[in-house]
C-alpha positions as CSV (number, residue, x, y, z in Angstrom):
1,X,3.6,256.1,97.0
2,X,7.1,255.7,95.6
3,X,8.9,257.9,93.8
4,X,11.3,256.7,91.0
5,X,14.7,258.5,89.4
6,X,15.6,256.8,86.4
7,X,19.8,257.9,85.3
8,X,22.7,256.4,83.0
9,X,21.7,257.1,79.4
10,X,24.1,258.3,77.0
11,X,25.5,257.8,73.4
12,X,27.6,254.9,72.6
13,X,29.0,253.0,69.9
14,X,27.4,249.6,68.9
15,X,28.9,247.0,70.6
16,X,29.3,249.1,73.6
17,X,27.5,249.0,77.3
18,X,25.3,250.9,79.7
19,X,24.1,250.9,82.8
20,X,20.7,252.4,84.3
21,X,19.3,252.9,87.5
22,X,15.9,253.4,88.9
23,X,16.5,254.9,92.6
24,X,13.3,254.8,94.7
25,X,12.3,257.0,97.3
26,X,9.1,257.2,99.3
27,X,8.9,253.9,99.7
28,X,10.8,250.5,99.0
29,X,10.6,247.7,96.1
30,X,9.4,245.1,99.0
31,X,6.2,245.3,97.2
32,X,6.5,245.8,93.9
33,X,8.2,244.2,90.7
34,X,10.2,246.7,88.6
35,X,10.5,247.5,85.1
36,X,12.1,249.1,82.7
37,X,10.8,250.1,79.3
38,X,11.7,251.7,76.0
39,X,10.4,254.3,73.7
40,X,11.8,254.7,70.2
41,X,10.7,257.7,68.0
42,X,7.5,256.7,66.7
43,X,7.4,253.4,67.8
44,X,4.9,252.6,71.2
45,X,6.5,251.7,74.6
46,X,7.7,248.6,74.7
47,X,8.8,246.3,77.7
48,X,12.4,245.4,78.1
49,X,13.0,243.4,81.5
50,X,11.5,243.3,84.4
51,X,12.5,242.0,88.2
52,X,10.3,240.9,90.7
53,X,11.2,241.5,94.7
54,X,9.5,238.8,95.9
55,X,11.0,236.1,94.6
56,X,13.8,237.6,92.3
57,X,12.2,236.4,89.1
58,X,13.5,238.0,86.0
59,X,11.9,238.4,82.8
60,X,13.6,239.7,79.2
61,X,12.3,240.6,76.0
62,X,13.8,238.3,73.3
63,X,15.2,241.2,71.4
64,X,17.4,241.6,74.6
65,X,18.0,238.3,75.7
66,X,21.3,237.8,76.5
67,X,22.3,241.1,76.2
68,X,20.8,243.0,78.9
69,X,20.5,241.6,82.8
70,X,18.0,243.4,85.0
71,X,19.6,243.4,89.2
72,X,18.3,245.2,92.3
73,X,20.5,246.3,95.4
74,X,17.8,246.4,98.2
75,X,20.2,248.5,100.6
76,X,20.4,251.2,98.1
77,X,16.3,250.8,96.4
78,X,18.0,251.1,93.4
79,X,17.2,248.3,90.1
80,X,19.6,248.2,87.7
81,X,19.4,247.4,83.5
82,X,22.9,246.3,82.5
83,X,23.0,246.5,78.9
84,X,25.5,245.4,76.7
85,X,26.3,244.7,73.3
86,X,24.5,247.3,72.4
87,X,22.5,247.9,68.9
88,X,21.5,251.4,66.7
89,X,18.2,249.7,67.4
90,X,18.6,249.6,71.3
91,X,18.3,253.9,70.7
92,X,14.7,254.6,72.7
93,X,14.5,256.8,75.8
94,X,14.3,254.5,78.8
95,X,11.9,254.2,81.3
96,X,11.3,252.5,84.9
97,X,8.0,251.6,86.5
98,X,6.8,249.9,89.6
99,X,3.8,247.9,89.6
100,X,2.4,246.7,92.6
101,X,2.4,242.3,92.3
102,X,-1.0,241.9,93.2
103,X,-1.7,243.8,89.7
104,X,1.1,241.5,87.6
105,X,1.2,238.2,86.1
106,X,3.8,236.3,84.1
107,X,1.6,237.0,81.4
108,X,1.6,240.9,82.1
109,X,4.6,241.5,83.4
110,X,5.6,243.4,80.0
111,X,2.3,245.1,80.1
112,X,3.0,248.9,80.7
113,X,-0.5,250.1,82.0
114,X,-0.5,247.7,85.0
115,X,2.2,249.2,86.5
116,X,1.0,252.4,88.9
117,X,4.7,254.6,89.3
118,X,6.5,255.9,86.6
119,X,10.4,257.8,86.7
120,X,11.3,260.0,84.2
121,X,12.7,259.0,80.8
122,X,16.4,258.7,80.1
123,X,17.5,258.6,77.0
124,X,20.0,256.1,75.4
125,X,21.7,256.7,72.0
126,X,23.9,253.5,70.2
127,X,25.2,254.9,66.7
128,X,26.7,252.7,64.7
């Protein structure tokens, strides 16, 4: 199994940056794609990017697109979420998730219930 620590929310203006990272322990990424999803109050989790180890493929939701770029550093199991230019609407507490590949598709790699290992939330704040 692989444990995941999820750190690097805060408050910021809009128009400012953050960055997150998803540590893992127990076990490397070498088998899984990573995520990272969102949760705003009310609203239902949402995918945000995700990265795939075994290729590198990268995958953005259009309300991030071009904003936000999704990395991994294999010596340090750790994925990243670079986000910048943030929005008041970016405001969700953030999670990541590792889903083995054999469960994922392209077509669900935004899907949050295929993916086995959750890290706890962190929460990120944009006022504006």
């Amino acid at each position: 199994d692989v444990q995941l620590q999820a750190s690097g929310g805060g408050l910021v203006q809009a128009g400012g940056s953050l960055r997150l990272s998803c540590a893992a322990s127990g076990s490397t990424f070498d088998d899984y794609a990573v995520g990272w999803f969102r949760q705003a109050p009310g609203k239902e989790r949402e995918g945000v990017s995700c990265i795939s180890s075994r290729d590198g493929s990268t995958y953005y939701a259009d309300s991030v697109k071009g904003r936000f770029t999704i990395s991994s550093d294999n010596a340090k199991n750790t994925v990243y979420l670079q986000m910048n230019s943030l929005k008041p609407e970016d405001t969700a507490v953030y999670y990541c998730a590792a889903g083995t590949h054999n469960r994922l598709t392209v077509a669900t790699m935004f899907a949050s219930f295929k993916y086995e290992y959750w890290g706890q939330g962190t929460q990120v704040t944009v006022s504006s």
